[in-house]
C-alpha positions in Angstrom: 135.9 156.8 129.5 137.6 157.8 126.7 140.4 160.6 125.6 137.8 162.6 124.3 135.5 162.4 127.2 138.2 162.3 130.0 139.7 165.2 128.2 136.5 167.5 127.8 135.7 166.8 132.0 139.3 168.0 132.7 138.0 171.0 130.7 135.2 171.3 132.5 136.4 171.0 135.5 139.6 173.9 135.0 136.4 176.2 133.9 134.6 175.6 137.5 137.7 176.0 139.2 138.7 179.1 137.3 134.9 181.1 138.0 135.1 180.3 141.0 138.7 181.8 141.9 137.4 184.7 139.0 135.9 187.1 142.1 138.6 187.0 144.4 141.2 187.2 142.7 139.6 189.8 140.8 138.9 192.0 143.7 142.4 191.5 144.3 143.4 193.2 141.2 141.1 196.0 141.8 142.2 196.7 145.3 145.5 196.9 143.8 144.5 199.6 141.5 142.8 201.3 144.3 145.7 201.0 146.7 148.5 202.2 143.8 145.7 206.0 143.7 144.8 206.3 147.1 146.8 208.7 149.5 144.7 208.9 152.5 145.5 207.2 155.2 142.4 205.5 156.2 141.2 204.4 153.1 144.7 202.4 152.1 143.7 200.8 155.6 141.2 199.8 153.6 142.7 198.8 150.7 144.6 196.3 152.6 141.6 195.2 154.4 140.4 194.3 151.4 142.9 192.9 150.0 143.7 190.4 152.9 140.4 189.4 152.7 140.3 188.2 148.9 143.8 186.9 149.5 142.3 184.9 151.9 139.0 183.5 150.0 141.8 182.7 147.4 143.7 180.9 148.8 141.0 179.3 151.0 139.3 178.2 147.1 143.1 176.8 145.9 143.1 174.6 149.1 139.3 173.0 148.5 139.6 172.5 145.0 143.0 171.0 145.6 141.3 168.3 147.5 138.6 168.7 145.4 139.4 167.7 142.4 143.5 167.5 142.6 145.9 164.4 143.6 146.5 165.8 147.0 148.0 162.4 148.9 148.7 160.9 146.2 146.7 158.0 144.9 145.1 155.5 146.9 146.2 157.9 149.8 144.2 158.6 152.9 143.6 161.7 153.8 143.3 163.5 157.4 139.1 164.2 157.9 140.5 167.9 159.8 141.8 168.8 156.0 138.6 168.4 154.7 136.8 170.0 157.9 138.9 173.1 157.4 138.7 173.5 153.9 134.7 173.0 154.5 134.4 175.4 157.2 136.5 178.1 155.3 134.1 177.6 152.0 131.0 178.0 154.0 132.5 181.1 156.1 133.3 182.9 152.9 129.7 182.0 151.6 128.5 183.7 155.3 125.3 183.0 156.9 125.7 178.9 157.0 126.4 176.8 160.0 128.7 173.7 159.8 127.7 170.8 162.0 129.7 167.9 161.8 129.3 164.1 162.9 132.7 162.2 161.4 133.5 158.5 163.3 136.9 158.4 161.7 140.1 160.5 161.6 140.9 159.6 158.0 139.4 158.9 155.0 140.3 157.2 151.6 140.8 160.3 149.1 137.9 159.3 147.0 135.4 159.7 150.0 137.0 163.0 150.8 136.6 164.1 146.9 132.9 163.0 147.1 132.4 165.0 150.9 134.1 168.0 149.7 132.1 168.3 146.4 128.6 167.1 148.3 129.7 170.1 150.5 130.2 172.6 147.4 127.0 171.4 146.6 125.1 172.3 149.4 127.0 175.4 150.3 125.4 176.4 146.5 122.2 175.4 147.5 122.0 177.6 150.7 121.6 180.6 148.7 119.8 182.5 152.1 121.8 180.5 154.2 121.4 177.7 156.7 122.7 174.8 158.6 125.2 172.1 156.9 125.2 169.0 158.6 128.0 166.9 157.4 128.1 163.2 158.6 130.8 160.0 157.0 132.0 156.6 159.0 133.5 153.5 157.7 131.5 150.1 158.2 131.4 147.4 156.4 134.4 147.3 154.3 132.6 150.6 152.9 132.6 154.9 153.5 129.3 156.6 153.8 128.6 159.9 153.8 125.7 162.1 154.0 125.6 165.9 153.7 122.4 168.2 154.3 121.7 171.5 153.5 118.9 173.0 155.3 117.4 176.8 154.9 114.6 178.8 152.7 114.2 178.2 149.0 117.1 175.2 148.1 118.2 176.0 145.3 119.5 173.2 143.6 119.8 172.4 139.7 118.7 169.1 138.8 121.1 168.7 136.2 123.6 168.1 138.9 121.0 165.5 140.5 120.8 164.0 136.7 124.7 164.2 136.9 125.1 162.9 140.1 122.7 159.9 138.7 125.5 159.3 135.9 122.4 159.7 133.6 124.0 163.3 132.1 123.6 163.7 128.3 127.4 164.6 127.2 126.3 167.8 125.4 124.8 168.6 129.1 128.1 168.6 130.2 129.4 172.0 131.8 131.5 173.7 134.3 128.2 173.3 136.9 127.8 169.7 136.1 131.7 168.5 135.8 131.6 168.0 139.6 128.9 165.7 139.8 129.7 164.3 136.8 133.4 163.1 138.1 132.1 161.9 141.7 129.6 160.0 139.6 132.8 158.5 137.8 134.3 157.6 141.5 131.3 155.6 142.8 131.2 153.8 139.4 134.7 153.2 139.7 134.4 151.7 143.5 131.1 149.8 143.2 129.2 152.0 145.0 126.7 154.8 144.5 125.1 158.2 144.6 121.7 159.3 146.2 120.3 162.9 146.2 116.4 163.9 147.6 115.7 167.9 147.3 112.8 169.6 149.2 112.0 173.3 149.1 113.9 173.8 152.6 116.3 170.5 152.6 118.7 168.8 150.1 120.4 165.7 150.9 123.4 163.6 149.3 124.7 160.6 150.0 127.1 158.4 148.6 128.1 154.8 150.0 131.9 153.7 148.8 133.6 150.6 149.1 136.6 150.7 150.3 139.6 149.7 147.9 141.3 146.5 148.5 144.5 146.0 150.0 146.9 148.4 151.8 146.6 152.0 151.5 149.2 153.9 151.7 
């Protein structure tokens, strides 16, 4: 990849991260303003209700995308499966109505596989726009991580220039804060040897993504 390229997906990927932090952190603000007018009693209950609550989502959003699409554990790291599990299950409880079901064989994963569940997660947690179940499954075999995420409810709603994405077929101009993700875990199983799958029905969307594991110690 070069400068130009690596340079424009960092872009990209800052402008996900920063509409996606945009409505908490807005209704933060506002319930701020709110709070500095308001003298009754019960309705500055509120206020702070609120405001715990967007604090919250917040902070929840700063811890995915850390994992996401940050260093967390340093490179070549791996990375406890319970980090990703919680940052997961807050995501989905924030997006409300989804069920997280989980089937994970090891305790830790290499950070790459935990960048490609997480994001496979956002994915799907998109996709559930009436909610649904989430069913999240990863194991090491093989010298190799796989890991499988479905999204099951009414009316999927997936774009399939993520799936195009996802395929590392993406035009650059196509390029955008929705399709940065994909792009970059596209990037990740290029980088490892492995690859991406994705099948979408009306009621079911599945990703997968098989990783070989690096050589050599990880630290």
């Amino acid at each position: 990849m070069t400068d130009a390229k690596a340079l424009d997906l960092a872009s990209q990927l800052c402008s996900r991260l920063c509409h996606d932090l945009l409505s908490p952190v807005g209704a933060l603000s506002n319930g701020l303003e709110l709070l500095a007018d308001e003298k009754d009693p019960d309705m500055r209950a509120r206020c702070f209700e609120l405001l715990e609550q967007s604090a919250k989502a917040s902070a929840d959003k700063l811890k995915f995308f850390r994992l996401a699409f940050g260093a967390a554990g340093g490179f070549g790291a791996l990375v406890p499966v319970e980090e990703a599990q919680a940052a997961i299950e807050a995501l989905a409880g924030d997006a409300k109505r989804i069920r997280v079901n989980w089937a994970l064989a090891d305790d830790r994963l290499p950070k790459d596989a935990v960048k490609v569940m997480l994001n496979f997660a956002h994915m799907a947690i998109d996709a559930l726009v009436r909610g649904g179940t989430l069913d999240i499954g990863a194991e090491t075999r093989d010298g190799a991580t796989e890991i499988v995420v479905r999204a099951a409810g009414t009316r999927i709603a997936f774009d399939e220039k993520i799936g195009t994405a996802l395929e590392g077929d993406l035009p650059e101009e196509e390029l955008s804060g929705r399709t940065a993700p994909a792009h970059m875990l596209a990037l990740l199983a290029e980088r490892a040897g492995g690859g991406l799958q994705h099948h979408r029905t009306d009621e079911t969307l599945v990703l997968g993504a098989v990783l070989p594991q690096p050589e050599g110690p990880v630290a």
